[in-house]
C-alpha positions as CSV (number, residue, x, y, z in Angstrom):
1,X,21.8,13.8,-4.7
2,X,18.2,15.3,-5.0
3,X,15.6,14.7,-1.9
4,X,12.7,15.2,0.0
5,X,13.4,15.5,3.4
6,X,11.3,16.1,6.6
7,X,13.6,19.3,7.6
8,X,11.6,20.5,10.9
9,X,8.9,19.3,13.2
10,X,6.3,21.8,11.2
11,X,3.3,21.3,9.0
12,X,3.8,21.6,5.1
13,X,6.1,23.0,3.1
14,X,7.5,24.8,6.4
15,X,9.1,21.6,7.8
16,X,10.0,19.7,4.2
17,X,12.6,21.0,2.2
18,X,14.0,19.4,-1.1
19,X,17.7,20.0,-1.2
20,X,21.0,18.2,-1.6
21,X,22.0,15.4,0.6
22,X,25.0,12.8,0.9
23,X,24.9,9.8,-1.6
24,X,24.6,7.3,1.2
25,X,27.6,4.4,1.5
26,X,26.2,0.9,1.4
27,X,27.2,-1.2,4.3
28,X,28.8,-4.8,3.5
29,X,25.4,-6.8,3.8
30,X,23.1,-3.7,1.7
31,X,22.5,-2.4,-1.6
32,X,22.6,0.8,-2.9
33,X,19.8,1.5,-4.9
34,X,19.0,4.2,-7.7
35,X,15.0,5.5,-7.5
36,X,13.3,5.1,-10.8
37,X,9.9,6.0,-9.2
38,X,8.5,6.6,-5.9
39,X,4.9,7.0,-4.4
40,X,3.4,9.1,-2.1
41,X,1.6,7.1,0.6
42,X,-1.0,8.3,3.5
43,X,2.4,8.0,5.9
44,X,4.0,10.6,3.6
45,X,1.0,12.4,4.3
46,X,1.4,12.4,8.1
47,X,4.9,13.0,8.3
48,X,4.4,16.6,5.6
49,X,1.8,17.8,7.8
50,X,3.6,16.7,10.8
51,X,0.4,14.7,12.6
52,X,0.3,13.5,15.9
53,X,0.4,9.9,15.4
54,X,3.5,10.0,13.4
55,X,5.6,12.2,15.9
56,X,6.8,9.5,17.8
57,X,8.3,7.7,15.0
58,X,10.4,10.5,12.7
59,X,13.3,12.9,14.3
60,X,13.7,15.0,11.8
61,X,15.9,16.0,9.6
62,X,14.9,12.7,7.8
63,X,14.7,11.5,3.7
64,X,10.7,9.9,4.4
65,X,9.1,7.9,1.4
66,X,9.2,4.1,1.6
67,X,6.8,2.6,-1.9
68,X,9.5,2.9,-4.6
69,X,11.3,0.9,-7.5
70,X,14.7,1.3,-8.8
71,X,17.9,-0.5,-10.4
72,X,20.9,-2.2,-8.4
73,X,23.9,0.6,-8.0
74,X,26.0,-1.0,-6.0
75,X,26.2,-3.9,-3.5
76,X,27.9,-4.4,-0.6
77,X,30.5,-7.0,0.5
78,X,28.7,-9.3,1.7
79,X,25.6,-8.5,0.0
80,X,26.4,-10.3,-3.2
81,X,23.4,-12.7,-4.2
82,X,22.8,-15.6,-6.9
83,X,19.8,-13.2,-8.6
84,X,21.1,-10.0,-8.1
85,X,23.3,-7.8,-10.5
86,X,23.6,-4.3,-11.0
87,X,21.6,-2.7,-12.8
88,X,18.5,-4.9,-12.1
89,X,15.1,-3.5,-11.7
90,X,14.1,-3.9,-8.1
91,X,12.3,-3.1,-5.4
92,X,12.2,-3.6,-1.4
93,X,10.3,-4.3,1.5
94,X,11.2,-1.4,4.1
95,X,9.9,-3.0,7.2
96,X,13.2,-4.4,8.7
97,X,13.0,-6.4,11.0
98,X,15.1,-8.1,13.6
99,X,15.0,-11.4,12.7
100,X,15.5,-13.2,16.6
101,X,12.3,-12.3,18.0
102,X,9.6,-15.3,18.7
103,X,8.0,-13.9,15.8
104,X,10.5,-13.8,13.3
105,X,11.4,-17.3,14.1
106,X,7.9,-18.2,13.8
107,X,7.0,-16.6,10.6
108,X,5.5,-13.6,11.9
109,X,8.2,-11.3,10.7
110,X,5.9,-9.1,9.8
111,X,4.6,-7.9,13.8
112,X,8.4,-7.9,14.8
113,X,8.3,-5.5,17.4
114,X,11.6,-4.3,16.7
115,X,10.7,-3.5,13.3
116,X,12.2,-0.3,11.7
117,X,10.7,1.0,9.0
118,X,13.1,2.7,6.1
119,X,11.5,6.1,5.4
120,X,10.7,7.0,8.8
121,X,12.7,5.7,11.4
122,X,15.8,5.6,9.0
123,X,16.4,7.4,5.6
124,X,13.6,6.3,2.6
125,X,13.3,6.6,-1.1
126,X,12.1,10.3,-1.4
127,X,15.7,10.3,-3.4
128,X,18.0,9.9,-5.9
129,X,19.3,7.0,-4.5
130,X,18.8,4.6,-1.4
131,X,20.7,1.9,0.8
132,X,18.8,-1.6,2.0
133,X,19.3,-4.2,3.0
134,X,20.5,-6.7,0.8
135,X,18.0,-9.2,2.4
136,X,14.9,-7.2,1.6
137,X,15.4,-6.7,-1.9
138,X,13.1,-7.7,-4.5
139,X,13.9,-8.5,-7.6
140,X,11.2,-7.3,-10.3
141,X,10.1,-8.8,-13.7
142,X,10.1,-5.8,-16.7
143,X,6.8,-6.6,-17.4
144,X,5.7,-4.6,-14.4
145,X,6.1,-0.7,-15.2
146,X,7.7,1.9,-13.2
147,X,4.2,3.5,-11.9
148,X,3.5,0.2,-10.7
149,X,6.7,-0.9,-9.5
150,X,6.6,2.5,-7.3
151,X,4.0,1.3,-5.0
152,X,4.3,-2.6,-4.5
153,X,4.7,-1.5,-1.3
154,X,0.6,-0.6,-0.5
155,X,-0.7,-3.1,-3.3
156,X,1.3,-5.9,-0.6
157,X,-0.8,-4.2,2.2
158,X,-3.9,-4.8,-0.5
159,X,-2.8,-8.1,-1.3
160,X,-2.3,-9.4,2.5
161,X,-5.7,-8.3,3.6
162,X,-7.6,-10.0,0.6
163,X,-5.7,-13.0,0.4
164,X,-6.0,-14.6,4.3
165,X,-9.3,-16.1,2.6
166,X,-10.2,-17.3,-0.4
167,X,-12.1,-14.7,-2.4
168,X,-13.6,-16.4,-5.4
169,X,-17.2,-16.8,-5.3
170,X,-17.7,-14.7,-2.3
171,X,-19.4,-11.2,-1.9
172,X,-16.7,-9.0,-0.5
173,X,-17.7,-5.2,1.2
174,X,-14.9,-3.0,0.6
175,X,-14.9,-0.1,3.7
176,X,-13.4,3.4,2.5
177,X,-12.7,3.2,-1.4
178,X,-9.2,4.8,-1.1
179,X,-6.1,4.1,-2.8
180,X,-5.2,0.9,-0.9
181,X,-9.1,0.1,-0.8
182,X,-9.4,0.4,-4.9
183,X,-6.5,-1.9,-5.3
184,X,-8.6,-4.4,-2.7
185,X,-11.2,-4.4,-5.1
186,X,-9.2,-5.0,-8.4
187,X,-7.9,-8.4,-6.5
188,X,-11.3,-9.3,-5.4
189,X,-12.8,-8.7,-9.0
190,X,-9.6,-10.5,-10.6
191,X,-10.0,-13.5,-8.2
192,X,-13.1,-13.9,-8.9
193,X,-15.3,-12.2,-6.1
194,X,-19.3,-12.6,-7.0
195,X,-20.0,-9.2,-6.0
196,X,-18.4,-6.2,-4.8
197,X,-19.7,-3.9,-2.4
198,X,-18.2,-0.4,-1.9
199,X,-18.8,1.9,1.5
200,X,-17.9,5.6,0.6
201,X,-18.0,8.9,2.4
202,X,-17.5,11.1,-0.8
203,X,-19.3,10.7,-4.2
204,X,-15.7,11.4,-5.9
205,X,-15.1,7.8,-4.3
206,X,-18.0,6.0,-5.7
207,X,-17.7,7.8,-8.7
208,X,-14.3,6.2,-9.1
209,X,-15.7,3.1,-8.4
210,X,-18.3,2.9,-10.8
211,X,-15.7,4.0,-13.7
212,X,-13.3,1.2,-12.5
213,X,-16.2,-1.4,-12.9
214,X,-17.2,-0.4,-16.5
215,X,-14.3,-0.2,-17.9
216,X,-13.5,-3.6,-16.7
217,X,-17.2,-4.2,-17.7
218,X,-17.6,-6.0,-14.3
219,X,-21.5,-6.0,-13.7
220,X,-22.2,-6.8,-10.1
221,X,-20.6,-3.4,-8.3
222,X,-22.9,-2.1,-5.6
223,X,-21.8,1.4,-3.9
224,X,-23.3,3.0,-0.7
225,X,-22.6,6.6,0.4
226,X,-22.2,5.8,3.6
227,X,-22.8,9.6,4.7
228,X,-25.6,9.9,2.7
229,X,-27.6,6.8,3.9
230,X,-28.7,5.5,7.0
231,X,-26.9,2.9,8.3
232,X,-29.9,0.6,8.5
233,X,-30.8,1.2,4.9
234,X,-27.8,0.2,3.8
235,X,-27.9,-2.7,5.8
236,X,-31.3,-3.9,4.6
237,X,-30.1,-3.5,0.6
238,X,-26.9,-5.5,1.1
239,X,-29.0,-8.5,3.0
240,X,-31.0,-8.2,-0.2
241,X,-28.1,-8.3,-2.8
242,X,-26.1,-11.4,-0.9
243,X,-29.0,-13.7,0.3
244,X,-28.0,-12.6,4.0
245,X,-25.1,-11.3,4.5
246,X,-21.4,-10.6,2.9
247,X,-18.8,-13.1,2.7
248,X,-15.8,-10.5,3.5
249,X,-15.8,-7.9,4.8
250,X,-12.4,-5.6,4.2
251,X,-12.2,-2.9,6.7
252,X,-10.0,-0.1,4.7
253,X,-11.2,3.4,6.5
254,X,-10.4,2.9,10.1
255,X,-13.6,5.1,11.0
256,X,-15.9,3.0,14.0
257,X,-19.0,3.4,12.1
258,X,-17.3,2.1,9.1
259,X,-16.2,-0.6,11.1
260,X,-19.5,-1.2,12.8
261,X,-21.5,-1.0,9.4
262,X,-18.7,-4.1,8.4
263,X,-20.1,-6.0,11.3
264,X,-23.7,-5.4,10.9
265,X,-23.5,-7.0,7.1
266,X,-21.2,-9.2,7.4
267,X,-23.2,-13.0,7.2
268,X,-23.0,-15.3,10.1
269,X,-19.1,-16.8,10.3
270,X,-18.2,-14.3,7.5
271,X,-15.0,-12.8,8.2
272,X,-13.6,-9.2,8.5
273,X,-10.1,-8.2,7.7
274,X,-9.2,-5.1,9.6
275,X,-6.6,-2.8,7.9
276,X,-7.6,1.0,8.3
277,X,-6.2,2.8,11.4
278,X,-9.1,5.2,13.5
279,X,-8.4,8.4,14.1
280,X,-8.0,7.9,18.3
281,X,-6.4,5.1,20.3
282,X,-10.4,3.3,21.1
283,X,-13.1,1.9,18.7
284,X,-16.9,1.3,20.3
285,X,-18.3,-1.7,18.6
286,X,-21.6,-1.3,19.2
287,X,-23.7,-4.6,19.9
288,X,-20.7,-6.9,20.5
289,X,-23.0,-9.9,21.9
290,X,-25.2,-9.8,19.1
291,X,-22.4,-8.9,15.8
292,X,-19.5,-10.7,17.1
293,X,-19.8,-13.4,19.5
294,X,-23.4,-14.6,18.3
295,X,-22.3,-13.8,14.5
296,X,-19.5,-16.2,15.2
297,X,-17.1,-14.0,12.7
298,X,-13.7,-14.1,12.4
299,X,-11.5,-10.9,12.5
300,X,-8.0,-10.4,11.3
301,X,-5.9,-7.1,11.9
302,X,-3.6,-6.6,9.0
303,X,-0.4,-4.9,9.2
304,X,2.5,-4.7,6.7
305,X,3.2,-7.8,4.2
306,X,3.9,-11.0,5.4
307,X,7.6,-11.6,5.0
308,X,7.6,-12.7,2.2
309,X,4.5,-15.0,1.2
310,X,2.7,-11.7,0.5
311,X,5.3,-10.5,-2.0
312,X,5.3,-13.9,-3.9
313,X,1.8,-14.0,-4.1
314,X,1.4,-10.0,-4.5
315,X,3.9,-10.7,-8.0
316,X,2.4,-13.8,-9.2
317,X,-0.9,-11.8,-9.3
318,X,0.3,-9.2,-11.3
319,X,2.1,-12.1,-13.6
320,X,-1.5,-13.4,-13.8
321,X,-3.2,-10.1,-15.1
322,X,-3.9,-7.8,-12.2
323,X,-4.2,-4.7,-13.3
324,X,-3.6,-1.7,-10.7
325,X,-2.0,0.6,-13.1
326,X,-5.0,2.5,-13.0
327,X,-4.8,3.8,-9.8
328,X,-1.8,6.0,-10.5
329,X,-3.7,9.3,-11.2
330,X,-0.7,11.7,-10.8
331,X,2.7,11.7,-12.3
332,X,5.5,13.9,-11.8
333,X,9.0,13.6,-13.6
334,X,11.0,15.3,-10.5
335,X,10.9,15.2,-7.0
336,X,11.5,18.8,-7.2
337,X,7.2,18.3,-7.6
338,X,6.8,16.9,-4.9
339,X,4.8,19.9,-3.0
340,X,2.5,19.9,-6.1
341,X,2.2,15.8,-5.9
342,X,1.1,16.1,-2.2
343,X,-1.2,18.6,-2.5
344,X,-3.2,16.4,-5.6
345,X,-2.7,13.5,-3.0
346,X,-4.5,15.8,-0.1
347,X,-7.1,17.2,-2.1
348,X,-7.7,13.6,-3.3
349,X,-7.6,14.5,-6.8
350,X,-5.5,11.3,-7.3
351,X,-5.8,7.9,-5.6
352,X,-1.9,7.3,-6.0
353,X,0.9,9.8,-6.8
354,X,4.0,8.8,-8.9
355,X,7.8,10.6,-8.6
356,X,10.2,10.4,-11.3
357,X,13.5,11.3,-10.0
358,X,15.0,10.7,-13.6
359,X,11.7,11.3,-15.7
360,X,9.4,8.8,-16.4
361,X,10.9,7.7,-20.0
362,X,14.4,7.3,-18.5
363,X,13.1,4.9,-15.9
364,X,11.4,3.2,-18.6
365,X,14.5,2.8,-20.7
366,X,16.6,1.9,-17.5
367,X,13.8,-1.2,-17.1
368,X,14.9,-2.2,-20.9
369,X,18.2,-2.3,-20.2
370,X,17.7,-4.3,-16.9
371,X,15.6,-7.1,-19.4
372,X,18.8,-7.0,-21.6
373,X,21.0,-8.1,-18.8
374,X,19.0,-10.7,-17.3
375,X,19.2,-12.0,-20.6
376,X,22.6,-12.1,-21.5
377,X,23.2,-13.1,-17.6
């Protein structure tokens, strides 16, 4: 089979190659699975240039790419389930996790620290084909298309760090308009959010915004360069627009003064869900008496999808209407493109990039045929 694999520990094209690789065997309790689309995510990004933070967790050579969709090949011995068939359109979380840890057992699967994640400490979907296990599958409704299907993976980050409170009626701040960041504010405006705020670096970013909210003709979008304008400034307009403060504030750039910007607007017992990573190891909050303790907030860290609340609710939203599909800004029918997809994906020409191992209109028709067997199932 065709992959992308992270060949050497090098930056760029000098450490990925694409090449022929082993079909792998499923194991008696996984499934094999055949790509029918695969995103490139910012950890794709780290691995291909070979960053620092990432070193530690890929030995190459290694197949990386973990947001994906695909049909049911084959299934294991033991993997046989009630729901599952081949040919079915699925997907899969690729955090594995060990399932005897305190936090398993207490429904915290998701900070497992034995987690490993498919697609960077083991072989991910940057390929033809790819083994799970049979646990984390997920089966998929047709009514969600492949571009979509391909990153369920980042909307469920999305989806986790707008859903630990309840967004309707509340102003939300949105921190670093990226790809996980736009999908944040398509769930706040679909769950019915009273006004959106959007902190930015680049005018491409807010430009984006501001084409998202007309065409969904949704009126009460504010956007802030963040770069552009004083801190202070922006603090003093948002007070103005919310009658005080923001409801929620959703943390999506990792950058401290991004970070110390959320706290500064956020109202008195608003909340702040954390998701972006900073660049170092150490965040200054500036003012901790006065914007934490006095502000009495409440501050979440997100990380991963809860296991699997987060995928229910992350499916039932799309059932409902949430529309994403917008996002996808680059598709390629080969993962022989994938140097040309990353490089749109660094120059951020495109918020999410798509793969088509098969094409896009064969995954398409492979999603038909999966309707036609769940119906004659």
């Amino acid at each position: 089979m065709q992959a992308v694999v992270k060949s050497a520990p090098l930056d760029g094209d000098a450490g990925t190659a694409i090449r022929d690789c082993p079909i792998p065997e499923p194991g008696p309790d996984e499934i094999l699975i055949r790509v029918g689309a695969v995103a490139i995510c910012g950890t794709d990004k780290h691995i291909y240039h070979w960053d620092p933070s990432i070193r530690d967790s890929v030995r190459p050579p290694r197949i990386y790419g973990h947001e994906f969709c695909g049909f049911v090949e084959q299934i294991g011995e033991r993997a046989h389930r009630q729901n599952l068939q081949v040919g079915d359109y699925v997907s899969a979380e690729m955090h594995v996790v060990c399932g005897e840890c305190q936090q398993c057992r207490s429904g915290n699967g998701h900070i497992c620290a034995r987690t490993r994640i498919y697609g960077l400490h083991e072989d991910g979907a940057f390929a033809e084909f790819v083994k799970v296990p049979a646990s984390n599958v997920i089966p998929l409704d047709p009514s969600i298309p492949p571009r979509v299907g391909a990153f369920l993976d980042a909307l469920g980050n999305a989806v986790h760090a707008t859903q630990v409170v309840d967004l309707a009626g509340k102003s939300v701040a949105i921190m670093g308009f990226g790809p996980i960041g736009a999908m944040a504010a398509a769930i706040a405006e679909h769950c019915g959010a009273s006004e959106i705020i959007i902190g930015d670096v680049t005018e491409h970013a807010l430009e984006t915004a501001r084409r998202w909210a007309a065409g969904r003709k949704f009126a009460n979008l504010h956007e802030f360069n963040v770069r552009a304008q004083p801190a202070a400034a922006i603090h003093k307009k948002v007070e103005e627009i919310t009658d005080g403060g923001v409801d929620v504030v959703l943390e999506m750039s990792g950058a401290p003064s991004a970070i110390n910007l959320g706290l500064k607007i956020v109202r008195m017992g608003g909340f702040l869900s954390l998701l972006g990573l900073p660049a170092g190891h150490a965040v200054t909050i500036d003012d901790y008496t006065r914007n934490v303790i006095f502000k009495g907030v409440t501050m979440q860290g997100i990380i991963g999808r809860r296991m699997y609340s987060t995928w229910h609710r992350m499916l039932a939203l799309l059932h409902s209407g949430l529309d994403v599909e917008w996002v996808v800004q680059g598709t390629y029918d080969s993962l022989s493109d994938f140097p040309l997809g990353m490089a749109s994906f660094d120059r951020h020409e495109a918020l999410k990039v798509v793969l088509f191992p098969e094409g896009e209109e064969k995954a398409i028709q492979r999603v038909a045929a999966s309707q036609g067997l769940a119906r004659s199932a």
